[in-house]
KOLPAMI-135815 format. One line per field, with one value per residue (C-alpha): residue number from 1; residue in one letter; x, y, z. Coordinates in steps of 0.25 Angstrom, whole numbers. Each point is the difference from the previous one (the first is absolute). Layout:
BEGIN
num: c(NUM / ...)
residuo: c(A / ...)
x: c(X / ...)
y: c(Y / ...)
z: c(Z / ...)
END
This chain:
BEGIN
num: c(1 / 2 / 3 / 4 / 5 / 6 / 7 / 8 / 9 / 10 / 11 / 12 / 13 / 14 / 15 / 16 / 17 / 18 / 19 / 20 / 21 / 22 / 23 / 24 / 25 / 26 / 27 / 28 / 29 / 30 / 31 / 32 / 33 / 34 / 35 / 36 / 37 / 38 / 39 / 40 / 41 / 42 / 43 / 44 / 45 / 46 / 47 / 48 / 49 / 50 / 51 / 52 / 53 / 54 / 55 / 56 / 57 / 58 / 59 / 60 / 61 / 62 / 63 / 64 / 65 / 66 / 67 / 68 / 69 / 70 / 71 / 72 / 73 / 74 / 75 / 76 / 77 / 78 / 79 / 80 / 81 / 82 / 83 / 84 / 85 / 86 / 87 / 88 / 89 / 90 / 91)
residuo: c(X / X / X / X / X / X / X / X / X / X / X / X / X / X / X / X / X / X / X / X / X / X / X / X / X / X / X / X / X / X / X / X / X / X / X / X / X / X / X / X / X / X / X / X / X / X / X / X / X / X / X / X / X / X / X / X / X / X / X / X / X / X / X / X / X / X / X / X / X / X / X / X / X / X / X / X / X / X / X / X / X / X / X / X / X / X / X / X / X / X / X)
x: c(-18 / -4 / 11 / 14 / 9 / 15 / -3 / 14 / 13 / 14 / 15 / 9 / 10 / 10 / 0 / -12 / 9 / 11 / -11 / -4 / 13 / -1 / -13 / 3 / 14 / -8 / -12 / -9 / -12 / -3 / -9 / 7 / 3 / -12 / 2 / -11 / -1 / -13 / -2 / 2 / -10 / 9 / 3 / 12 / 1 / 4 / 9 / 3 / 6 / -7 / 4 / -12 / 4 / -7 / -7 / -10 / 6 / 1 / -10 / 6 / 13 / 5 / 1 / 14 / 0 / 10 / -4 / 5 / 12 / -7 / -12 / 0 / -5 / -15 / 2 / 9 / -13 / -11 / -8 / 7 / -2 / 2 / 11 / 11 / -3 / 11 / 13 / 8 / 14 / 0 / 13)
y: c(3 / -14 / -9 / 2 / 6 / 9 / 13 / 4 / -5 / 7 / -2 / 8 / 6 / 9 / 12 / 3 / 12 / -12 / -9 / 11 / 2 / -14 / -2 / 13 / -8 / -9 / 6 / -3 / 10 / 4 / 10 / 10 / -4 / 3 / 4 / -8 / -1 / -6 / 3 / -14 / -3 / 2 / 12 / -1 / 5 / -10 / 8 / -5 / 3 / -9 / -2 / -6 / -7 / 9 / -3 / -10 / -13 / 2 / -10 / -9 / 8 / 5 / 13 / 4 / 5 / 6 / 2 / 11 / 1 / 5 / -10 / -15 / -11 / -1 / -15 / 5 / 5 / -8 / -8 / -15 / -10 / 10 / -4 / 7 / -7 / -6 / 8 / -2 / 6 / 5 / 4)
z: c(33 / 3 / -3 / 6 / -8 / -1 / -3 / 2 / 6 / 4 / 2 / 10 / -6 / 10 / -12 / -8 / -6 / -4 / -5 / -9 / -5 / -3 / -7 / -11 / -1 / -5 / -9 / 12 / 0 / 14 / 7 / 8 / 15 / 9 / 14 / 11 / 15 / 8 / 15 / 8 / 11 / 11 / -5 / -8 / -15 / -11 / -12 / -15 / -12 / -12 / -14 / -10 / -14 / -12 / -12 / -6 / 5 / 15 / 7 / 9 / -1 / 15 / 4 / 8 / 15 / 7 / 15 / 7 / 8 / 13 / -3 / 5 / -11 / 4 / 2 / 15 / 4 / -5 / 11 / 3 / -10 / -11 / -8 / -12 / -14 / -9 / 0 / -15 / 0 / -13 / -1)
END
């Protein structure tokens, strides 16, 4: 890539299970919640549940990320300077 870009962007949501409920509510086509983790350098292991819109008309669309209960936001263990983007209540 040689120009800057977004490839993708996500919202926090405290349940991908209840955001799924809402997006079939809806006639939202989604792909199944995938399960991640990556290993931080310090030794800790980040954990996620995502949810990614479906069908044709997806660019620039979010995905949905719900971090695990036993996993701190990456942005409490960035190095300094590192900040959290934009919070939304969407509510």
């Amino acid at each position: 890539m040689n120009t800057a870009a977004v490839i993708a962007w996500a919202v926090a949501v405290e349940s991908v299970a209840d955001t799924v409920k809402r997006t079939k509510a809806s006639n939202i086509e989604t792909i199944e919640p995938l399960e991640g983790s990556r290993a931080q350098a310090g030794g800790g292991l980040l954990r996620w549940k995502a949810l990614r819109i479906g069908g044709s008309r997806v660019q620039g669309l979010p995905l949905f990320i719900e971090w695990q209960k036993d996993t701190p936001h990456p942005s409490q263990s960035s190095p300094s300077g590192c900040t959290r983007g934009i919070a939304f209540d969407m509510s």
